[in-house]
C-alpha positions as CSV (number, residue, x, y, z in Angstrom):
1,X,239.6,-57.9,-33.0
2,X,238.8,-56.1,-29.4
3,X,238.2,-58.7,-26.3
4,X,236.1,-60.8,-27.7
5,X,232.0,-61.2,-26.7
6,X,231.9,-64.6,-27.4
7,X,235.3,-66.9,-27.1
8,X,235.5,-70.7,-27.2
9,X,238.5,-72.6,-26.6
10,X,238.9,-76.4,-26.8
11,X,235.7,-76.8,-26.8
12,X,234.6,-80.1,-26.8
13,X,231.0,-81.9,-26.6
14,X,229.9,-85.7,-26.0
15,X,226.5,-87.1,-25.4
16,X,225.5,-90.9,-24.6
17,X,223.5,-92.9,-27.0
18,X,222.6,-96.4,-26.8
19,X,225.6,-96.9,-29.4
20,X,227.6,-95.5,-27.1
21,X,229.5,-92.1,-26.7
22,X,229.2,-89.5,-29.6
23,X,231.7,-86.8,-29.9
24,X,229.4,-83.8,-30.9
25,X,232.0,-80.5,-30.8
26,X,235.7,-81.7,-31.2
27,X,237.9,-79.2,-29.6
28,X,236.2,-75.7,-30.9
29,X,238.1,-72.2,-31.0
30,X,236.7,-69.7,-32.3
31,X,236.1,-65.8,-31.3
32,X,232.9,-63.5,-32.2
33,X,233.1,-59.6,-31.6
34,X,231.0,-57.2,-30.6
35,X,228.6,-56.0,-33.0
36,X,229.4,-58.7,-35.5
37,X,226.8,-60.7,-37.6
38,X,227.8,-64.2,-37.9
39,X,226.7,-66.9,-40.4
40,X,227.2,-70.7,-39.4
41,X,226.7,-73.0,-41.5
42,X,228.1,-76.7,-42.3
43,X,225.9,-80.8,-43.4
44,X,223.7,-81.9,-40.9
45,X,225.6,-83.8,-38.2
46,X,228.3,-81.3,-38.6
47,X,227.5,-79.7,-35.1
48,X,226.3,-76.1,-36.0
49,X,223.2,-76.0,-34.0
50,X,225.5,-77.7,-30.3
51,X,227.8,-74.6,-31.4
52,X,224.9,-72.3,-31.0
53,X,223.9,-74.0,-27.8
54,X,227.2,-73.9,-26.5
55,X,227.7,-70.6,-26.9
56,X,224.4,-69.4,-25.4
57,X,225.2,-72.1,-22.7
58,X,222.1,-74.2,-23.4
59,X,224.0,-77.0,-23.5
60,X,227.0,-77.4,-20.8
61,X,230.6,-78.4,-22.9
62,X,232.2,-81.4,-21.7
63,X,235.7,-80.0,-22.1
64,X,237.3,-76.5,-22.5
65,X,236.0,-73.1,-21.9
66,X,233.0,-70.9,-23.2
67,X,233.4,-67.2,-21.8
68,X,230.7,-64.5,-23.0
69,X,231.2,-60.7,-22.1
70,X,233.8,-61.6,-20.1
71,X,231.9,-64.5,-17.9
72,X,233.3,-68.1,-17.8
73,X,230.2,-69.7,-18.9
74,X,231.5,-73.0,-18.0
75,X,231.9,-72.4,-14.4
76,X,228.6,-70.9,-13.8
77,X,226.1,-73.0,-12.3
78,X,222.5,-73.7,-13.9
79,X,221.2,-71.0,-11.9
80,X,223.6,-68.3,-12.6
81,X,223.6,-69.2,-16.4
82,X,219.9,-68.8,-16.6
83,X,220.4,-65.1,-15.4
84,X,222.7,-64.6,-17.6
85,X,220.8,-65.2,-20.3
86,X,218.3,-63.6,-19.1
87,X,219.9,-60.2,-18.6
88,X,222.4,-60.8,-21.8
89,X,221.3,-63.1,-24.7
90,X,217.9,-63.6,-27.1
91,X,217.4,-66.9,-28.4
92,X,215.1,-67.4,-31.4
93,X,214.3,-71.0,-32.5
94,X,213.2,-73.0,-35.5
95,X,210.6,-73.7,-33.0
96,X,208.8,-71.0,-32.0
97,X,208.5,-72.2,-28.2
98,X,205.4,-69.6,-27.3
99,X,203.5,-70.3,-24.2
100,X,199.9,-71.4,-26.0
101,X,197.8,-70.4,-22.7
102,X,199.7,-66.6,-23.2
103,X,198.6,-63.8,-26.1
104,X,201.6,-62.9,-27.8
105,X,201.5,-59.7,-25.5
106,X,202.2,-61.8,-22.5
107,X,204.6,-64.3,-23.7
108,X,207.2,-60.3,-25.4
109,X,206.3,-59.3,-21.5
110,X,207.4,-62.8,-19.6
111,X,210.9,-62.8,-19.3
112,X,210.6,-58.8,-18.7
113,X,208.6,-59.2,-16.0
114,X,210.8,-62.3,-14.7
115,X,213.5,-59.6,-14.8
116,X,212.1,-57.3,-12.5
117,X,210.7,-54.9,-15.3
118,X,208.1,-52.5,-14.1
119,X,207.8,-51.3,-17.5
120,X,207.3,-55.0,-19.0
121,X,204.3,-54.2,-20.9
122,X,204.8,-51.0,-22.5
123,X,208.1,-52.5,-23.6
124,X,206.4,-55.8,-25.1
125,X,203.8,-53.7,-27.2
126,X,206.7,-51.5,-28.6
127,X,208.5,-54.6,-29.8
128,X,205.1,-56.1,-30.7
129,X,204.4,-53.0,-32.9
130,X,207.9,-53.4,-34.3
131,X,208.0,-56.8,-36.0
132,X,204.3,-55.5,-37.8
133,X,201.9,-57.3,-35.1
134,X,200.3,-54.3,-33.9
135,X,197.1,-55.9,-34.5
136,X,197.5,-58.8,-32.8
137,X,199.0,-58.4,-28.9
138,X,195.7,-60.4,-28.3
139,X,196.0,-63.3,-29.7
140,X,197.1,-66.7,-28.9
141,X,200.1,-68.3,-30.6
142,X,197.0,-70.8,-32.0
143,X,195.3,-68.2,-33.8
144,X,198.6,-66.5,-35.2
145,X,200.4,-68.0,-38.2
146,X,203.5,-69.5,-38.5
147,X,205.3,-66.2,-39.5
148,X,203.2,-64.4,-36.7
149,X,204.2,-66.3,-34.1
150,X,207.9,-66.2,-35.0
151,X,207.4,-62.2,-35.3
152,X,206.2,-62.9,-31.7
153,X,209.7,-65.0,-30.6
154,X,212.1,-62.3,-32.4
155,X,209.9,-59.6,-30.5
156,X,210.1,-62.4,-27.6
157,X,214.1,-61.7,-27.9
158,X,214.3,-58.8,-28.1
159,X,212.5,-56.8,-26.4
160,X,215.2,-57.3,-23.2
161,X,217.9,-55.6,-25.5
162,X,220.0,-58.4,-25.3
163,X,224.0,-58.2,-26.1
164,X,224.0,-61.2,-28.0
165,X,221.1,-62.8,-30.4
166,X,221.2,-66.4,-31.5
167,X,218.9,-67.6,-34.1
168,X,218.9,-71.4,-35.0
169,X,217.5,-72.0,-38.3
170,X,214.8,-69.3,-37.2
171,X,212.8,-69.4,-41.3
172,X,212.9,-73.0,-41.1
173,X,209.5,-73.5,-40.7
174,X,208.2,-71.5,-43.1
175,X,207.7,-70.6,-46.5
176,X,210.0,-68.5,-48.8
177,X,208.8,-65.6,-48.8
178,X,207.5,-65.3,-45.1
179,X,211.2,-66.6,-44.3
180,X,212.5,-63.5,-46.1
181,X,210.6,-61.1,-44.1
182,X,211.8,-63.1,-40.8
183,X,215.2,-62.5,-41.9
184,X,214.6,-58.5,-42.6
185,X,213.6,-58.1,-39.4
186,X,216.4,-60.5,-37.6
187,X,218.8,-58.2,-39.2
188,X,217.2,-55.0,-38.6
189,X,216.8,-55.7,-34.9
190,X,220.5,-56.2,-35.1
191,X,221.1,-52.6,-36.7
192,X,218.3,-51.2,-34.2
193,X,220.0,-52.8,-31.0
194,X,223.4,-53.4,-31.9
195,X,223.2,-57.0,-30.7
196,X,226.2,-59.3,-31.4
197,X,224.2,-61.9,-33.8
198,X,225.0,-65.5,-34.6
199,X,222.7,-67.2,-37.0
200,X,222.8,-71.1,-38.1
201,X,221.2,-71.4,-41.2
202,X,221.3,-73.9,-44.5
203,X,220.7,-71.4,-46.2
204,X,223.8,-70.2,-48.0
205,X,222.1,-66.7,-49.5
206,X,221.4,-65.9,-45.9
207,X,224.8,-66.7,-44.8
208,X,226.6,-64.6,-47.2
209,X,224.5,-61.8,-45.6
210,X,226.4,-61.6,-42.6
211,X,229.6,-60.0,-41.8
212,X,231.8,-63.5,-41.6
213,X,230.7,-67.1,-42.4
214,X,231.8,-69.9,-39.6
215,X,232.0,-73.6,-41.6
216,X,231.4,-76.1,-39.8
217,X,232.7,-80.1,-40.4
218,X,232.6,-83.0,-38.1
219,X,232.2,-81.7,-35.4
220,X,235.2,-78.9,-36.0
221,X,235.2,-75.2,-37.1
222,X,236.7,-75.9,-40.9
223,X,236.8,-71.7,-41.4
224,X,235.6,-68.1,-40.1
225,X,236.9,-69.2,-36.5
226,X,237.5,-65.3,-36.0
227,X,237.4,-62.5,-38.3
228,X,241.9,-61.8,-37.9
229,X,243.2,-65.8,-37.7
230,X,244.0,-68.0,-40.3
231,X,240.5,-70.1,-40.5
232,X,241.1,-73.8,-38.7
233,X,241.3,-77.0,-40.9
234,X,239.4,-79.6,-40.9
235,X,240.0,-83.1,-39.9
């Protein structure tokens, strides 16, 4: 593999509870290249979904290092990391986290205009027009359905061109067959845009769909830490 877009090493996560400390992430390494597609998948409780935010630096590690396109994640301040994402990274939910007061138009344009974009607009009703919701750059995330308004938060993503695209369980909420159509277009913004994607799903159909599979257990990457080293076992 070239230098890598994403790399963790040691990674390590741990979160207070009232029962005390829980060890999330339990000393991660794993590398992602550029262009790849990336299933990861694992139980619940297995830490999938921390991975995600770890790497998109949602979540601050306790221990070790998370770099992306070269940038030390972990020594960037909350400030810093949010312009990183910003200029670099499209998160897509199971939660489609729309603004309700915004039409969809406004909540593709947001984070272009937050970016300085003078063409913020034009750009959101492109992207808009590309996930099928020509018809509805009007509308309020209330009046759109479930699929819609996850159209809305994959336009939402990426519309900034982002390097890298994360997607945590982003057909959960929805049926079958409008999860399916979710997916088509996830993956063919990926061969549009040439983003670097990594998708946690349960869904092991969808898994085998990308280029490399990362299994997660307990917390630790049990395979698929990188697509040219022997996979990691589990504890």
């Amino acid at each position: 593999m070239s230098d890598p877009v994403i790399e963790l090493t040691d990674v390590r996560l741990a979160l207070e509870s009232k029962a005390g400390r829980v060890e999330i992430l339990r000393g991660v390494d794993a590398r992602i290249g550029k262009g790849e597609t990336v299933g990861v998948v694992g139980p619940s409780g297995s830490g999938k979904s921390s991975l995600l935010m770890v790497m998109g630096g949602l979540e601050r590690a306790s221990g070790g290092t998370v770099s992306a396109l070269g940038r030390d994640l972990t020594a960037l301040d909350e400030d810093a990391l949010a312009r990183f994402r910003r200029d670099h990274m499209g998160v897509v939910f199971q939660s489609f986290h729309l603004i309700p007061t915004m039409t969809a138009l406004e909540n593709v344009a947001a984070p272009l205009e937050l970016a300085g974009d003078r063409d913020a607009f034009g750009k959101a009703r492109a992207e808009l027009d590309a996930v099928g919701l020509s018809a509805r750059h009007d509308h309020y995330p209330a009046q759109l359905s479930g699929g819609e308004q996850q159209r809305v938060a994959l336009a939402r993503a990426a519309a900034p061109r982002p390097d890298i695209l994360l997607a945590d369980e982003p057909t959960g909420n929805l049926d079958g067959a409008t999860g399916a159509s979710i997916m088509e277009l996830l993956f063919g913004l990926h061969e549009r845009h040439g983003a670097t994607l990594v998708l946690v799903t349960h869904d092991p159909g969808l898994a085998d769909r990308c280029q490399r599979v990362i299994r997660m257990a307990d917390g630790r990457i049990a395979a698929g830490a990188s697509a040219d080293a022997e996979p990691q076992a589990a504890a």
